[in-house]
PDB file of N, CA, C and O in Angstrom:
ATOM      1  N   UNK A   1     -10.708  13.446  28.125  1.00  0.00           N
ATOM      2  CA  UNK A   1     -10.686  12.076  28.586  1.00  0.00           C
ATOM      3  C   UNK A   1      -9.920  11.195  27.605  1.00  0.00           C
ATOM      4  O   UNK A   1      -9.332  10.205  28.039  1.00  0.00           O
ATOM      5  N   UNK A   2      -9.890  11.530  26.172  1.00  0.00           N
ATOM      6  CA  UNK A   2      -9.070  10.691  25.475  1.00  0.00           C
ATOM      7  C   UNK A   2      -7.747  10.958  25.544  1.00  0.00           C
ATOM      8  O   UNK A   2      -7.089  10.025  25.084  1.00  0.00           O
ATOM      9  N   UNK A   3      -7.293  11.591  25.820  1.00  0.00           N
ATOM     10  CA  UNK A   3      -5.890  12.081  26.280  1.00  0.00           C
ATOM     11  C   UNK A   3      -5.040  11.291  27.406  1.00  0.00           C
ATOM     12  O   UNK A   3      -3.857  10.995  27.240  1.00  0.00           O
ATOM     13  N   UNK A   4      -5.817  10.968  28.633  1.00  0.00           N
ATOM     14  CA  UNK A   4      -6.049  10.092  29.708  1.00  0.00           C
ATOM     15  C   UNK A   4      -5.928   8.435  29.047  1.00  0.00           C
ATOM     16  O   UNK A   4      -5.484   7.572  29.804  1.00  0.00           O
ATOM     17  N   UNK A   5      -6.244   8.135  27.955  1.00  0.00           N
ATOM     18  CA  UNK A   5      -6.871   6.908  27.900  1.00  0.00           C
ATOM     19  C   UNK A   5      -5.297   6.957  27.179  1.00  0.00           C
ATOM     20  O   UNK A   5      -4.468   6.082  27.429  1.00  0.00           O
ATOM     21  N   UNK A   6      -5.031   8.047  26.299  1.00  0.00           N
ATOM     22  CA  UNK A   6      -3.584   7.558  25.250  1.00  0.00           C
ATOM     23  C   UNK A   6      -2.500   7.350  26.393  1.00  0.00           C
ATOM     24  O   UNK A   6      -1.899   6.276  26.404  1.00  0.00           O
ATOM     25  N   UNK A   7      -2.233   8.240  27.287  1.00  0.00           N
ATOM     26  CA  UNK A   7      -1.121   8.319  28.367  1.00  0.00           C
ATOM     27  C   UNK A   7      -0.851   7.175  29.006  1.00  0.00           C
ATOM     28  O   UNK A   7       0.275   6.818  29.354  1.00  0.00           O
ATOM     29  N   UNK A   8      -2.499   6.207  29.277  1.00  0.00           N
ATOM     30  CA  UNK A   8      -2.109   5.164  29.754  1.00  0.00           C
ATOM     31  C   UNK A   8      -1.719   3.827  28.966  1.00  0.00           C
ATOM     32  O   UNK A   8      -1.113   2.919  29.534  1.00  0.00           O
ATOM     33  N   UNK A   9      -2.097   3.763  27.645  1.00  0.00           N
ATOM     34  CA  UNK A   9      -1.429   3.017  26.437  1.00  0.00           C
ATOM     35  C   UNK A   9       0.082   3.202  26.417  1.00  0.00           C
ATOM     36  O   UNK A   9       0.720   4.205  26.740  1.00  0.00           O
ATOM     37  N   UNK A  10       0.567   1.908  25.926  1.00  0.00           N
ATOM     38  CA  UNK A  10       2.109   1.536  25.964  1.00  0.00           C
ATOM     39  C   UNK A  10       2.326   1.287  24.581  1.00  0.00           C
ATOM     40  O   UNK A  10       1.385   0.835  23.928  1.00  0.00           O
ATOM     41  N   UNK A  11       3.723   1.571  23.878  1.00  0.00           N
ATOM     42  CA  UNK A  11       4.019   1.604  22.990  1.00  0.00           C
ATOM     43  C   UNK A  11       3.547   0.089  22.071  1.00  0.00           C
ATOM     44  O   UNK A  11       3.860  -1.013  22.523  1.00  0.00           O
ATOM     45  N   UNK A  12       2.818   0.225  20.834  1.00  0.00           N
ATOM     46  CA  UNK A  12       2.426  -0.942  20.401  1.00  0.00           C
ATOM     47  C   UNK A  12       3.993  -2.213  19.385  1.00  0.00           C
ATOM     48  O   UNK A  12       3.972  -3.228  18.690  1.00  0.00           O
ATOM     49  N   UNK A  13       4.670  -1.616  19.732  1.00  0.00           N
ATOM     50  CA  UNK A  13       5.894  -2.070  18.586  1.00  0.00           C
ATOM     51  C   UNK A  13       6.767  -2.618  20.442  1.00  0.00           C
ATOM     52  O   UNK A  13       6.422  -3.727  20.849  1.00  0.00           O
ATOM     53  N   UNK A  14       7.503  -2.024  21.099  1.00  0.00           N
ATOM     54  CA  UNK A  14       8.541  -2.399  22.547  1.00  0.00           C
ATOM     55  C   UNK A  14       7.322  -2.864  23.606  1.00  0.00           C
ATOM     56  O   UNK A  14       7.712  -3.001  24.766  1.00  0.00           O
ATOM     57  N   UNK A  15       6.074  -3.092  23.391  1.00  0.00           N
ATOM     58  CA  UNK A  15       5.320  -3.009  24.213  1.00  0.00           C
ATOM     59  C   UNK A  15       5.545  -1.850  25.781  1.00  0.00           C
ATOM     60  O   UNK A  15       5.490  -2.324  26.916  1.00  0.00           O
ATOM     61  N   UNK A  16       5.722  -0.767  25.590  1.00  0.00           N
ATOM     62  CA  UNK A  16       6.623  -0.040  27.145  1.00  0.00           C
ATOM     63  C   UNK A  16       8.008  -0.648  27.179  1.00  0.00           C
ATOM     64  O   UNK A  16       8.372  -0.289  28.299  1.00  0.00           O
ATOM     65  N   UNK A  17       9.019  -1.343  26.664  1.00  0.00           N
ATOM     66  CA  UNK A  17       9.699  -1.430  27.468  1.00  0.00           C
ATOM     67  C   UNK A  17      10.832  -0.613  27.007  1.00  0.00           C
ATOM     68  O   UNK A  17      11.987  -0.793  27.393  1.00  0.00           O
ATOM     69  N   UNK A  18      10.445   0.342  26.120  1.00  0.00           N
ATOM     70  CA  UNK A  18      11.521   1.035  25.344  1.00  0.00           C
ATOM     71  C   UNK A  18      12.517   0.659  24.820  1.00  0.00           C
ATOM     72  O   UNK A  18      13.308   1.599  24.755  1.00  0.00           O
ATOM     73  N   UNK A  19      13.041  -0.533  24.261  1.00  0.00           N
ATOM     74  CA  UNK A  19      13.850  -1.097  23.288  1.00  0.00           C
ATOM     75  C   UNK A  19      12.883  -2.437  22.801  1.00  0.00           C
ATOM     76  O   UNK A  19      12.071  -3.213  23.304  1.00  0.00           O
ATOM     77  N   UNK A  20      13.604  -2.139  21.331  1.00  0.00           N
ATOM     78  CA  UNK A  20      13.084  -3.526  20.830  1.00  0.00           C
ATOM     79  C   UNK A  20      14.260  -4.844  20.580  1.00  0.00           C
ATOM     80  O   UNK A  20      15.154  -4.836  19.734  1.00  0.00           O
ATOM     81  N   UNK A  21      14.015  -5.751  21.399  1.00  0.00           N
ATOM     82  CA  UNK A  21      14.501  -7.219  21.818  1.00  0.00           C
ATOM     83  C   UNK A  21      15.414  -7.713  20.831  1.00  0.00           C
ATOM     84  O   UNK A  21      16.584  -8.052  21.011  1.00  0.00           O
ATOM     85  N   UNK A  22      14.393  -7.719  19.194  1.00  0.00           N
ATOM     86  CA  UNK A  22      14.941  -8.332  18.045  1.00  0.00           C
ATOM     87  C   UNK A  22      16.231  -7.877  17.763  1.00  0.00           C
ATOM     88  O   UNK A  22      17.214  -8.597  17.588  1.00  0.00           O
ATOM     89  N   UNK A  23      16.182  -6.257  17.714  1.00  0.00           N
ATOM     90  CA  UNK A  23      17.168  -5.436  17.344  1.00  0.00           C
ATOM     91  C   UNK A  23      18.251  -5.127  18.430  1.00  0.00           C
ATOM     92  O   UNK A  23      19.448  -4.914  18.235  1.00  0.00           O
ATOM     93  N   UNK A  24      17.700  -5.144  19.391  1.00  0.00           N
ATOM     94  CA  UNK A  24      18.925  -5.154  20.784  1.00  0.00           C
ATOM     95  C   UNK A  24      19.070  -3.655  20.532  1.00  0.00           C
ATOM     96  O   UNK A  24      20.137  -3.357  19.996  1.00  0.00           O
ATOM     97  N   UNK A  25      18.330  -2.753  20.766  1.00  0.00           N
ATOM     98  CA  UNK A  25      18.332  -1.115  20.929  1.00  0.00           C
ATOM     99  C   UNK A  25      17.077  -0.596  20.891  1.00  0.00           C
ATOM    100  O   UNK A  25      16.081  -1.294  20.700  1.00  0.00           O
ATOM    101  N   UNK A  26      17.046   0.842  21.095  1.00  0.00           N
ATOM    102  CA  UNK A  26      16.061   1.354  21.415  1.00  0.00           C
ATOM    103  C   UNK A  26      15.072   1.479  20.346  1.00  0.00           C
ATOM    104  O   UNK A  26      15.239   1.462  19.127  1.00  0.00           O
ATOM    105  N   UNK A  27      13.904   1.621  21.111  1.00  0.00           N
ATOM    106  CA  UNK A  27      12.742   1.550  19.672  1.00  0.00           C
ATOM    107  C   UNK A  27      12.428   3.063  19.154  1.00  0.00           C
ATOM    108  O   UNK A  27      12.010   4.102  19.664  1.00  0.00           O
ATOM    109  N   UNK A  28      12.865   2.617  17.836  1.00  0.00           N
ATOM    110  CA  UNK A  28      12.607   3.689  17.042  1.00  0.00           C
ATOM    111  C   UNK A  28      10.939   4.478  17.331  1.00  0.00           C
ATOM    112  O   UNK A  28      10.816   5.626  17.760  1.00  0.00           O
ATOM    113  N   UNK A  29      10.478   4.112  17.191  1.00  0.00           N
ATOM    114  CA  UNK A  29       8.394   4.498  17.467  1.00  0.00           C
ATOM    115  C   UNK A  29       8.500   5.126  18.256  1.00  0.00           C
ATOM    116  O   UNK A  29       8.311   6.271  17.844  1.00  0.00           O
ATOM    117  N   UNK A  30       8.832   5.111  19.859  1.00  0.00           N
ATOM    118  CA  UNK A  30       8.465   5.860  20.831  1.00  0.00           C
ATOM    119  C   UNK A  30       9.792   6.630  21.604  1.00  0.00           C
ATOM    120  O   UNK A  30       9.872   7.147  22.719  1.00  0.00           O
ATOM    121  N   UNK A  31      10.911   6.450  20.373  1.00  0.00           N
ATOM    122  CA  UNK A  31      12.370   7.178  21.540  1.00  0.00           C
ATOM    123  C   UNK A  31      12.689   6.219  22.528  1.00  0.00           C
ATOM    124  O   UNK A  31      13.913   6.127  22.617  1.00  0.00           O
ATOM    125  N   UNK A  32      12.184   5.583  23.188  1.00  0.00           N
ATOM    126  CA  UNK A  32      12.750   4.776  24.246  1.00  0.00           C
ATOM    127  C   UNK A  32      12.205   5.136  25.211  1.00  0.00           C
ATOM    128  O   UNK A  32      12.809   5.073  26.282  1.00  0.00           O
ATOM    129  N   UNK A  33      10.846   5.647  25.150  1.00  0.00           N
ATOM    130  CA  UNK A  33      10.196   6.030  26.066  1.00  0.00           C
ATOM    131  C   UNK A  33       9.048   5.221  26.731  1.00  0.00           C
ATOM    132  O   UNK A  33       8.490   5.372  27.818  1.00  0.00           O
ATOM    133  N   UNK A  34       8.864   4.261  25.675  1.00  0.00           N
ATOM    134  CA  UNK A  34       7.601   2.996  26.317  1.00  0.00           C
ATOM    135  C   UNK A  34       6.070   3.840  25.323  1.00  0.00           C
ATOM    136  O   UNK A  34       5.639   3.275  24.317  1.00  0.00           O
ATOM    137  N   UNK A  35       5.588   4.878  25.710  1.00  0.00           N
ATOM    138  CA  UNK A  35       4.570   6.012  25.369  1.00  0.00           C
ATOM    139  C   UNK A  35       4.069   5.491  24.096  1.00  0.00           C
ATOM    140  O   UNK A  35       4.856   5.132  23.221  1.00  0.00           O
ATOM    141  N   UNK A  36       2.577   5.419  23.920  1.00  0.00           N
ATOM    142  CA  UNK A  36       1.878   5.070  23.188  1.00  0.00           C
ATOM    143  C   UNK A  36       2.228   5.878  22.049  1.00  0.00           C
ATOM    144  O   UNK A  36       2.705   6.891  22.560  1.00  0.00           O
ATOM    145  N   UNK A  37       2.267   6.019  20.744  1.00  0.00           N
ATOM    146  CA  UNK A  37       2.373   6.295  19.852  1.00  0.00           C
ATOM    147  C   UNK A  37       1.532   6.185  18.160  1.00  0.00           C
ATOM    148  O   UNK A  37       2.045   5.361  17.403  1.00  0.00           O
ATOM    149  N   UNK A  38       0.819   6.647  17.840  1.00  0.00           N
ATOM    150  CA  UNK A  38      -0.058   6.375  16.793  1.00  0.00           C
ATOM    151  C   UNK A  38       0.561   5.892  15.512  1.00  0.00           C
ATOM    152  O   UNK A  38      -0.208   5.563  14.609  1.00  0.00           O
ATOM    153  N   UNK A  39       2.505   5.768  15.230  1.00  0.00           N
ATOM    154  CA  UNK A  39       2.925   5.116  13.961  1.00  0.00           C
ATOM    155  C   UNK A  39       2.995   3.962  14.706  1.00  0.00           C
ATOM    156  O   UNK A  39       2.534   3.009  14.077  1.00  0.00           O
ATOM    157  N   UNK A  40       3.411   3.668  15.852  1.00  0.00           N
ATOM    158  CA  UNK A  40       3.894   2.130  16.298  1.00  0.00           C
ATOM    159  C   UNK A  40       2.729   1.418  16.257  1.00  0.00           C
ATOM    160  O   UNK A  40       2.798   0.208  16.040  1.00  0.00           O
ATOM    161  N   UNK A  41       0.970   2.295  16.539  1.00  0.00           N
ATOM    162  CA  UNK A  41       0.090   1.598  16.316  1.00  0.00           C
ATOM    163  C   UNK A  41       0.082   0.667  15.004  1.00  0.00           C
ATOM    164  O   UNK A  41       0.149  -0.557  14.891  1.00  0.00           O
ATOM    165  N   UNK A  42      -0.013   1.583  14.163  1.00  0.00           N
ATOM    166  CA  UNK A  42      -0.184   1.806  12.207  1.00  0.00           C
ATOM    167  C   UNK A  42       0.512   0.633  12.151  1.00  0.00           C
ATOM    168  O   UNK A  42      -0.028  -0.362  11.669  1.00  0.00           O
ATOM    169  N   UNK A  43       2.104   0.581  12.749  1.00  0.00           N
ATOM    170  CA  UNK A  43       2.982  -0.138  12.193  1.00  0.00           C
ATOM    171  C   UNK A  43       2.734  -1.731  12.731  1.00  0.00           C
ATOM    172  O   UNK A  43       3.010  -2.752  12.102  1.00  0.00           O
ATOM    173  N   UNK A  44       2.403  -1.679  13.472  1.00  0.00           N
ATOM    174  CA  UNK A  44       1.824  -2.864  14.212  1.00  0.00           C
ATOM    175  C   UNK A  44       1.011  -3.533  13.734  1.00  0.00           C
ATOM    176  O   UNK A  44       0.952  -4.755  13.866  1.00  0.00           O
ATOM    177  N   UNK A  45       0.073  -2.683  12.952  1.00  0.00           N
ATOM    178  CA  UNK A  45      -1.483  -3.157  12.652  1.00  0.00           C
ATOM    179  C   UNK A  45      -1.081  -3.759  10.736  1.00  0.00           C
ATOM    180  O   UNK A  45      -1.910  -4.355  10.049  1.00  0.00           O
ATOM    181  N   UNK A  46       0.335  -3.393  10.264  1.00  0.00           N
ATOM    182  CA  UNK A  46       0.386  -3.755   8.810  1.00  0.00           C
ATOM    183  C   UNK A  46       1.883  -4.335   8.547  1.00  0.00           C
ATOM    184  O   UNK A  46       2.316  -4.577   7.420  1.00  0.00           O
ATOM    185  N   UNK A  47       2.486  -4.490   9.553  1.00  0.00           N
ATOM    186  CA  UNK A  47       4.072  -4.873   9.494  1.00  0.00           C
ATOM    187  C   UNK A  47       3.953  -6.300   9.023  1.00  0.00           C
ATOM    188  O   UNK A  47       2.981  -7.040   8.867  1.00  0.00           O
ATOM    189  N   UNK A  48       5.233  -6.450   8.847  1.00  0.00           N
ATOM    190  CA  UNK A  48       5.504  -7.985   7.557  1.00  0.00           C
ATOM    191  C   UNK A  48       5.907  -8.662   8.694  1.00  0.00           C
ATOM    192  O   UNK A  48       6.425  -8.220   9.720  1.00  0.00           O
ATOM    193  N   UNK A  49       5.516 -10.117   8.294  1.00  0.00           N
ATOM    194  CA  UNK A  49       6.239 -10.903   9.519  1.00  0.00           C
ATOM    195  C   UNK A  49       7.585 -11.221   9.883  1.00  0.00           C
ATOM    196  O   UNK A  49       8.310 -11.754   9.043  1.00  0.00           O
ATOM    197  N   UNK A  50       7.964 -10.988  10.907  1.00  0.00           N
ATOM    198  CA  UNK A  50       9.940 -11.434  11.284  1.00  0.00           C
ATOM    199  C   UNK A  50      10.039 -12.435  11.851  1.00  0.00           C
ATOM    200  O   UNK A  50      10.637 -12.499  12.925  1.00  0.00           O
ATOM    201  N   UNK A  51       9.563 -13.316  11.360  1.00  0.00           N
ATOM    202  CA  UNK A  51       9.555 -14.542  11.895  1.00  0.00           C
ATOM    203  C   UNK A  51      10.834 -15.085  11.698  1.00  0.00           C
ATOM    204  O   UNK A  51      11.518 -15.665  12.541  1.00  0.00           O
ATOM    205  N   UNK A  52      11.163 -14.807  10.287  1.00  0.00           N
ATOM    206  CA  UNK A  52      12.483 -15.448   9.728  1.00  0.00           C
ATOM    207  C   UNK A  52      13.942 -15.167  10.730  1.00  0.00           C
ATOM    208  O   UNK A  52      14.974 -15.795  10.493  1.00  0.00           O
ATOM    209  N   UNK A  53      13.863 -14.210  11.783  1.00  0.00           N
ATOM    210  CA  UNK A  53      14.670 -13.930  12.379  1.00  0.00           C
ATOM    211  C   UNK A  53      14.766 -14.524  13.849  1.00  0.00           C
ATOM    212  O   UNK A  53      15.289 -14.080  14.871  1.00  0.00           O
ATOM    213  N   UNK A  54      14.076 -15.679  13.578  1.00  0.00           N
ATOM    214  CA  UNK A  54      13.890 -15.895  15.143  1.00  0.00           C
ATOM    215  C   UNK A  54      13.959 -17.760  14.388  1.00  0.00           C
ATOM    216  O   UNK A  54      14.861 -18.375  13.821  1.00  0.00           O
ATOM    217  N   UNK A  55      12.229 -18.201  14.842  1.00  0.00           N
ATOM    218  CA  UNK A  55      12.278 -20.163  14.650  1.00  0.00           C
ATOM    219  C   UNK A  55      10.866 -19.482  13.696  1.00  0.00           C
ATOM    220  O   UNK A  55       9.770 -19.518  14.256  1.00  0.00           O
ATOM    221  N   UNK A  56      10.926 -19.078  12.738  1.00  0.00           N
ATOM    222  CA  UNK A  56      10.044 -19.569  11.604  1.00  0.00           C
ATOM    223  C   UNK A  56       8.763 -19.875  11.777  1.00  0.00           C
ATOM    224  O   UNK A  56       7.978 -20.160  10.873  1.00  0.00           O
ATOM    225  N   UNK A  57       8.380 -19.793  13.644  1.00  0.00           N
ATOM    226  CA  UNK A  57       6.494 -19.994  13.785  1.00  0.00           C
ATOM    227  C   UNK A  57       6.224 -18.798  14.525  1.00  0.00           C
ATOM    228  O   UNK A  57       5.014 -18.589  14.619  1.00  0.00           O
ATOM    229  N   UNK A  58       7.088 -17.783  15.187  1.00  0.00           N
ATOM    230  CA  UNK A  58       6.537 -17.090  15.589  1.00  0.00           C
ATOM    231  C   UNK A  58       6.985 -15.407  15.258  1.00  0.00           C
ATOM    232  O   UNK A  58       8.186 -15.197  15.090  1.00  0.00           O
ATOM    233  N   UNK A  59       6.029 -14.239  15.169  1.00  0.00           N
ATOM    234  CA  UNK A  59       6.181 -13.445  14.566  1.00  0.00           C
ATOM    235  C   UNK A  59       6.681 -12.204  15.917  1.00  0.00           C
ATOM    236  O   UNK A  59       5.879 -11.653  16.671  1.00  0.00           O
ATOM    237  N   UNK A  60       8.463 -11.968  15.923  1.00  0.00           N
ATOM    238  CA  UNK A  60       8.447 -11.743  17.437  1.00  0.00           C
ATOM    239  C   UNK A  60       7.741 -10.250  17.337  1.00  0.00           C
ATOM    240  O   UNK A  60       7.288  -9.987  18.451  1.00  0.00           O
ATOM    241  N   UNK A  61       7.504  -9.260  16.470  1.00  0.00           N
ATOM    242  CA  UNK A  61       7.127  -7.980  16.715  1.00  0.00           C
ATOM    243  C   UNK A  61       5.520  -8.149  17.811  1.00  0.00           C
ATOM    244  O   UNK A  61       5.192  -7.640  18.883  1.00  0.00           O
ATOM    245  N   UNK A  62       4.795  -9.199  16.789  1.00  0.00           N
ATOM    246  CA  UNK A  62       3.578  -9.144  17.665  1.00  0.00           C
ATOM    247  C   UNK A  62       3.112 -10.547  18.072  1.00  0.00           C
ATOM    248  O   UNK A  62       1.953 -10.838  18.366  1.00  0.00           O
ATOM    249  N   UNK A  63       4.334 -11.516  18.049  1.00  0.00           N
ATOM    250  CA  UNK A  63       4.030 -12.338  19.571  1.00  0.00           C
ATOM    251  C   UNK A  63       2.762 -13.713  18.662  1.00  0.00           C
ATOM    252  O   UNK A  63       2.347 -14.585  19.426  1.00  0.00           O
ATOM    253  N   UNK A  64       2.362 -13.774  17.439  1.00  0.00           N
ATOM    254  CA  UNK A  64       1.698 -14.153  16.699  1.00  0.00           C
ATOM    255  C   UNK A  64       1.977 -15.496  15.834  1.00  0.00           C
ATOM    256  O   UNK A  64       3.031 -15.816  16.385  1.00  0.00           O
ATOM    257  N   UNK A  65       1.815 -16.261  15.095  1.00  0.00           N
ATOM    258  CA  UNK A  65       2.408 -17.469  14.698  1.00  0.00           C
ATOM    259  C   UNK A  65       2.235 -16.430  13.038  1.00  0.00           C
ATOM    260  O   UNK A  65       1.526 -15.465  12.751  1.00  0.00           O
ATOM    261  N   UNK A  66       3.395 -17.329  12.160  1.00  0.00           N
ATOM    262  CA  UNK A  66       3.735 -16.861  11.193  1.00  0.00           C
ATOM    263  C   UNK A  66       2.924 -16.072  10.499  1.00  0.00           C
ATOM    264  O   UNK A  66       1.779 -16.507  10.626  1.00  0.00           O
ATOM    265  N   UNK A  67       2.956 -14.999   9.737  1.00  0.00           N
ATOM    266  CA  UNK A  67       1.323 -14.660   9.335  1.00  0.00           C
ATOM    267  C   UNK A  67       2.295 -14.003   7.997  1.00  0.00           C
ATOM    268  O   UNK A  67       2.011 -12.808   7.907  1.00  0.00           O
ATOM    269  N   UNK A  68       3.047 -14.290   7.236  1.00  0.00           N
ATOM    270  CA  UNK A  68       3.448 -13.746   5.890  1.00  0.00           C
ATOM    271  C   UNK A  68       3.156 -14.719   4.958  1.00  0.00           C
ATOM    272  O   UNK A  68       2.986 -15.908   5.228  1.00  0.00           O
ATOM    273  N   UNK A  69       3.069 -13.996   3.370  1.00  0.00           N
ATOM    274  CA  UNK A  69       2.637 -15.072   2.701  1.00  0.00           C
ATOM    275  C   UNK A  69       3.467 -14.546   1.527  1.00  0.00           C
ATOM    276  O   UNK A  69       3.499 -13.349   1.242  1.00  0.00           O
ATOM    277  N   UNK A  70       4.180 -15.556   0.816  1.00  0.00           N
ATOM    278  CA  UNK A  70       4.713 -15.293  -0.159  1.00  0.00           C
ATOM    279  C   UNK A  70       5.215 -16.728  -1.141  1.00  0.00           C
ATOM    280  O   UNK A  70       5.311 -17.868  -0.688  1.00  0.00           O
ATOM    281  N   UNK A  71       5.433 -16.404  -2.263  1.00  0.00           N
ATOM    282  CA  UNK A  71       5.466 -17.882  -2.732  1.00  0.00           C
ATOM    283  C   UNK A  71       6.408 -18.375  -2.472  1.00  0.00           C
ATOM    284  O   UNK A  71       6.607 -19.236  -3.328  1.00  0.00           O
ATOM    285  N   UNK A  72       7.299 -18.363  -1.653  1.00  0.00           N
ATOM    286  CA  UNK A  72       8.501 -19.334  -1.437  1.00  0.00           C
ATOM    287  C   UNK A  72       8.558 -19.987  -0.319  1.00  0.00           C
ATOM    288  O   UNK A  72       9.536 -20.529   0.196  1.00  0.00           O
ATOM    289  N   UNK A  73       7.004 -19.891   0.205  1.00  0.00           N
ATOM    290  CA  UNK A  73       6.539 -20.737   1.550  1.00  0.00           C
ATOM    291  C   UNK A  73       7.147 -20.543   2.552  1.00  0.00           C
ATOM    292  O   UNK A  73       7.161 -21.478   3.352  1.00  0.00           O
ATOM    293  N   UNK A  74       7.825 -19.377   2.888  1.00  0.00           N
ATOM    294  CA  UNK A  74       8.856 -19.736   4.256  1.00  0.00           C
ATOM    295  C   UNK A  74       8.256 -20.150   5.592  1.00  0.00           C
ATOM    296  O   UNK A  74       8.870 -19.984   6.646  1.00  0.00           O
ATOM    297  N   UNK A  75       6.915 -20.749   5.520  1.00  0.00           N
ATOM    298  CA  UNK A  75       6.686 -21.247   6.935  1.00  0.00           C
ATOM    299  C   UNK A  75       6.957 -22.064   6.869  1.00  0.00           C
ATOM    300  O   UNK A  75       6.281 -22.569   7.765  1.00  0.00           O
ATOM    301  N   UNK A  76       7.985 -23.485   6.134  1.00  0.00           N
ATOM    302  CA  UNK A  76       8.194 -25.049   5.931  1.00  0.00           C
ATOM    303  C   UNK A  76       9.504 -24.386   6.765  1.00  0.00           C
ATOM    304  O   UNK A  76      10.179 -23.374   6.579  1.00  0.00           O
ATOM    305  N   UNK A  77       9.526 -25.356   7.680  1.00  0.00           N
ATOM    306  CA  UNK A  77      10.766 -25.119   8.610  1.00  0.00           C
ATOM    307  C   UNK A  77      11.960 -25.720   8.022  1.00  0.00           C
ATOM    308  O   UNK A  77      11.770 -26.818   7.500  1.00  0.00           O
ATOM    309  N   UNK A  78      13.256 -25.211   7.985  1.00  0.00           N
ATOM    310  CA  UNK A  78      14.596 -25.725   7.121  1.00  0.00           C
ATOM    311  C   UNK A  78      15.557 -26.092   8.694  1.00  0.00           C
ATOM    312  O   UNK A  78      16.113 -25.497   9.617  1.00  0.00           O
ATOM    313  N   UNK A  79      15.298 -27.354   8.248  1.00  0.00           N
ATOM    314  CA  UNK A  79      16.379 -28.162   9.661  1.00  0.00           C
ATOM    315  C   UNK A  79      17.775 -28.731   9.066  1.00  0.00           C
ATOM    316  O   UNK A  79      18.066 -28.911   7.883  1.00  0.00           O
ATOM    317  N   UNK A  80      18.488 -28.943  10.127  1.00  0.00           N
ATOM    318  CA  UNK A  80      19.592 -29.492   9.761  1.00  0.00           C
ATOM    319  C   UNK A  80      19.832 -30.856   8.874  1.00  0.00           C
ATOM    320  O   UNK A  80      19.606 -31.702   9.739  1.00  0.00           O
ATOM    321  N   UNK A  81      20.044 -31.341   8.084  1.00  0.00           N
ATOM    322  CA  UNK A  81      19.959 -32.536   6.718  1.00  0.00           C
ATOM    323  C   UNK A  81      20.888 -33.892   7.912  1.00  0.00           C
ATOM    324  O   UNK A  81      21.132 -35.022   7.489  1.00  0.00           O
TER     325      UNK A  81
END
């Protein structure tokens, strides 16, 4: 029955859709297959935030508002002067 339960889980990193958005290609974790995967879990559950690659509040891997911490504050948003 747990076998059943993984098959129907979707990749935790492309959510299923077999590429990842940020990167514009296929997701490394599951091949490009969507398929649940136990590193994309892992990686999901401890990955650094990429916020910086997008608007600075949201974290696009998991959809989350900034969640890194480091001393150079990068959640203060840098706008045009």
């Amino acid at each position: 029955m747990g076998e059943f339960l993984l098959a129907e889980q979707k990749c935790a990193v492309c959510k299923g859709d077999g590429s990842i958005e940020l990167l514009g290609s296929q997701c490394p974790f599951c091949n490009g297959t969507g398929e649940y995967t136990k590193i994309a879990e892992s990686y999901i559950t401890s990955h650094i935030c990429q916020c910086i690659f997008l608007d600075r509040k949201v974290c696009p891997l998991c959809k989350q508002r900034c969640h890194h911490d480091t001393p150079n504050k990068p959640k203060v948003l840098i706008g045009p002067v």
